[in-house]
FIZABA-781383 format. One record per residue (C-alpha): residue in three letters; x, y, z; residue number from 1. Coordinates in pm, 1 decimal. Example, Ala and Ser with C-alpha at 12.3 -4.5 7.8 and 13.67 -1.06 7.14 Angstrom:
REM FIZABA-781383
+--------+----------+----------+----------+-----+
| residu |        x |        y |        z | num |
+--------+----------+----------+----------+-----+
|    ala |   1230.0 |   -450.0 |    780.0 |   1 |
|    ser |   1367.0 |   -106.0 |    714.0 |   2 |
+--------+----------+----------+----------+-----+
END
This chain:
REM FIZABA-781383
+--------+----------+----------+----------+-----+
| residu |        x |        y |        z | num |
+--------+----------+----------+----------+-----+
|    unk |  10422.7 |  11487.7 |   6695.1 |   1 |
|    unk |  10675.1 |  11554.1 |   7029.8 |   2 |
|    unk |  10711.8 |  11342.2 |   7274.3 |   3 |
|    unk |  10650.2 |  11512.8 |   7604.8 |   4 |
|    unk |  10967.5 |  11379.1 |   7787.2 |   5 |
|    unk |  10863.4 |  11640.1 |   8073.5 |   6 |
|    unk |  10843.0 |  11634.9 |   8440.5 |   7 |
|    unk |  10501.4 |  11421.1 |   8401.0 |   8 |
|    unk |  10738.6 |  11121.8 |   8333.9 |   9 |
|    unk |  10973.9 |  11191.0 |   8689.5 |  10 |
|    unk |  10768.5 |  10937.4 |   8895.2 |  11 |
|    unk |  10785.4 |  10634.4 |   8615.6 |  12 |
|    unk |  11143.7 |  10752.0 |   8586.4 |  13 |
|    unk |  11204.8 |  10732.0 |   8951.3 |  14 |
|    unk |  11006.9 |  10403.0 |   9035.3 |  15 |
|    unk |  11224.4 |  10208.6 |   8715.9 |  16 |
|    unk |  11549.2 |  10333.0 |   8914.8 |  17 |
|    unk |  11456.3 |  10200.0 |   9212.3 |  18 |
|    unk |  11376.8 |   9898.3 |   9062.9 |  19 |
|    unk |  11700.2 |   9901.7 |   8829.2 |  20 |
|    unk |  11933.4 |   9780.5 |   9112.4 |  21 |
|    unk |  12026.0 |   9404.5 |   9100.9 |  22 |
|    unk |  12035.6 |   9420.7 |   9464.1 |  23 |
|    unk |  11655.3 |   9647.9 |   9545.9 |  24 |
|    unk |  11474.6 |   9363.2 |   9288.1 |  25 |
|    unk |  11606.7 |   9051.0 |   9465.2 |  26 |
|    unk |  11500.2 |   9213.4 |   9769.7 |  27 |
|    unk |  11183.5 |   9304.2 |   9595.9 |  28 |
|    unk |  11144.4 |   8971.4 |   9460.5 |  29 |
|    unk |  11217.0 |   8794.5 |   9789.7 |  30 |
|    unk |  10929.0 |   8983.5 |   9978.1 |  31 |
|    unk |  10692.3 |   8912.4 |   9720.5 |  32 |
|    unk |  10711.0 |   8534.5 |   9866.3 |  33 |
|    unk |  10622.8 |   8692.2 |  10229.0 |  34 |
|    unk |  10722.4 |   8892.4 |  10507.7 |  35 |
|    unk |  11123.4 |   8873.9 |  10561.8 |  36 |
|    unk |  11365.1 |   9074.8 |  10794.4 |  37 |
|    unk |  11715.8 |   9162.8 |  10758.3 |  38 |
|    unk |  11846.6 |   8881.3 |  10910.4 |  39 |
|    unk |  11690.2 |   8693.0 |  10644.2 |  40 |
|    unk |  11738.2 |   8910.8 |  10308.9 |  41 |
|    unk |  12102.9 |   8885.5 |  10434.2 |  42 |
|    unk |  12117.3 |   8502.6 |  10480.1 |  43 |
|    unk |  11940.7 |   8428.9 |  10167.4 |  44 |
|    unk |  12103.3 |   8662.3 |   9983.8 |  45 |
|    unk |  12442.5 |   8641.7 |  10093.4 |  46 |
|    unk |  12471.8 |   9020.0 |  10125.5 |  47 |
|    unk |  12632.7 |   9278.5 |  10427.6 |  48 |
|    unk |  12389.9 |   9338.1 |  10669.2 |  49 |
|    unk |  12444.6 |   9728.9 |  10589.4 |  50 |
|    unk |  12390.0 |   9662.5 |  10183.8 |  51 |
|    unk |  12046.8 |   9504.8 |  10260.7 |  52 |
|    unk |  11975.6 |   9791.3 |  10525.2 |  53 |
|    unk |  12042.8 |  10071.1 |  10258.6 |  54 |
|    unk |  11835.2 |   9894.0 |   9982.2 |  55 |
|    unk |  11562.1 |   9859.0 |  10236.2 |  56 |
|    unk |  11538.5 |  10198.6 |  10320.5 |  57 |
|    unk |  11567.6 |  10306.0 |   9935.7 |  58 |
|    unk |  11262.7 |  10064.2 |   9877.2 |  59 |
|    unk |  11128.0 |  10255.3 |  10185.4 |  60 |
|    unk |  11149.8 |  10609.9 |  10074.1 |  61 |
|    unk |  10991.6 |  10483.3 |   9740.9 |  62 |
|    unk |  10688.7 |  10352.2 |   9860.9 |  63 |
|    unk |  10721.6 |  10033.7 |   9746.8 |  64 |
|    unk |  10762.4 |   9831.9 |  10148.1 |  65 |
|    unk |  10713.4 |   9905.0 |  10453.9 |  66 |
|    unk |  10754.7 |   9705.9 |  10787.9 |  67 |
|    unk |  10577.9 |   9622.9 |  11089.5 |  68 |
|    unk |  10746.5 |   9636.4 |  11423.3 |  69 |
|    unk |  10735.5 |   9300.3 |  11641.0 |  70 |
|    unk |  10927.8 |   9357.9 |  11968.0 |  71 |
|    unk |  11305.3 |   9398.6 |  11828.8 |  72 |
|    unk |  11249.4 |   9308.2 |  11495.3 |  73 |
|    unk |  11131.5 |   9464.2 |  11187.3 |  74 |
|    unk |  10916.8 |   9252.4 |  10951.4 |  75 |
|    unk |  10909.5 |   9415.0 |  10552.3 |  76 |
|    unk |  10710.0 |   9319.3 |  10325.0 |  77 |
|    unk |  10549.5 |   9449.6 |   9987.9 |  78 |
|    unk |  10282.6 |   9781.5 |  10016.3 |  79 |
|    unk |  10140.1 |   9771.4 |   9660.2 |  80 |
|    unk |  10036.3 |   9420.0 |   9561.6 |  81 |
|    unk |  10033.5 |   9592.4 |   9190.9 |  82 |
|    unk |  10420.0 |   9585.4 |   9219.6 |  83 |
|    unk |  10355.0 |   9196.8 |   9192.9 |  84 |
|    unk |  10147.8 |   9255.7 |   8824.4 |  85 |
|    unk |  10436.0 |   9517.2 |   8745.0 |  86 |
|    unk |  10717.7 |   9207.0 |   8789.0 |  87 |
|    unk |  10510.8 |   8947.1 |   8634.3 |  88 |
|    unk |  10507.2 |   9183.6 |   8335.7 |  89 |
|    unk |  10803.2 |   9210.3 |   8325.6 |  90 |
|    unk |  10919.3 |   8893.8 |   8296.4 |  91 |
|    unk |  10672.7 |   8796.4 |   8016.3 |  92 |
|    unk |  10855.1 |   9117.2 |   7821.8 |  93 |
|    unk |  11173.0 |   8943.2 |   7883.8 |  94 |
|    unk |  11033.1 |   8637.6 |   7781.1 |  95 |
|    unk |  10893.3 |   8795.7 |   7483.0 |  96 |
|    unk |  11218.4 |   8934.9 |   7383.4 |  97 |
|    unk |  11441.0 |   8651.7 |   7452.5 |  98 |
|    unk |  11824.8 |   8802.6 |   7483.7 |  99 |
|    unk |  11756.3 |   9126.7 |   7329.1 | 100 |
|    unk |  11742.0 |   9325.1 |   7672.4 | 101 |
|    unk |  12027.1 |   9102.9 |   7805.2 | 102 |
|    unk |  12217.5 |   9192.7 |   7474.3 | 103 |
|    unk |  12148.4 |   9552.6 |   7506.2 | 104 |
|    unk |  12502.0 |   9774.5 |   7484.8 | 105 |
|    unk |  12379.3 |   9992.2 |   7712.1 | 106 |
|    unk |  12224.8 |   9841.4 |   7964.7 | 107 |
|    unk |  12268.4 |   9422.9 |   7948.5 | 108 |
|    unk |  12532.7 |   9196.5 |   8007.8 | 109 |
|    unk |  12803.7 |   9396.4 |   7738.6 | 110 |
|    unk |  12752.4 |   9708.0 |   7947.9 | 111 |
|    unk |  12923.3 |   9544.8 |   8292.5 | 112 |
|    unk |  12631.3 |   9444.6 |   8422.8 | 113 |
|    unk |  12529.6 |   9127.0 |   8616.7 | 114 |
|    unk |  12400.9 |   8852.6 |   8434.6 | 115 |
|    unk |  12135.3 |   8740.7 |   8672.9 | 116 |
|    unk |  11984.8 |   8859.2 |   8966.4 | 117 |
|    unk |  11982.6 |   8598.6 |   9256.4 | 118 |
|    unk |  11622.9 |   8544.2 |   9448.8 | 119 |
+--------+----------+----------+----------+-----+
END
């Protein structure tokens, strides 16, 4: 039996990217508390106002946040409460698996990548 590793997979494909990026999941992570603007993803992160901008705007395009405009400032916060199920599951696979992900030549900590993400 094949696999069907077709174009019916791009969107699953896509939203994983977008959620692959140390930077895009503290952001989405940090949004998931409440409503925050740039000022404060940058603060609390500890990132360049233009990093946070450019994640923002990827999370944007995706679908994933959106803001609300209130006088100057722009207030993001989370458009699919499912995302919240999506990171809750997760973390109980990482749980589940213990290091193995974080082990994983290609993509864990062996590969270059970070260790943690900070939220």
């Amino acid at each position: 039996m094949a696999i069907d590793c077709g174009p019916g997979l791009a969107p699953a494909v896509a939203l994983f990217r977008s959620l692959g990026d140390p930077t895009r999941l503290a952001i989405l992570r940090r949004i998931a508390t409440g409503e925050a603007r740039v000022v404060d993803l940058t603060g609390e992160l500890r990132l360049a106002q233009s990093t946070v901008s450019k994640h923002l705007a990827c999370l944007r395009d995706c679908g994933l946040i959106d803001y609300r405009a209130e006088g100057r400032q722009s207030f993001y916060a989370l458009t699919r409460p499912e995302l919240l199920d999506l990171l809750r599951s997760a973390e109980q696979v990482l749980a589940a698996t213990g290091e193995a992900v974080a082990l994983c030549p290609t993509y864990g900590r062996s590969a270059g990548s970070p260790s943690e993400v900070s939220a």
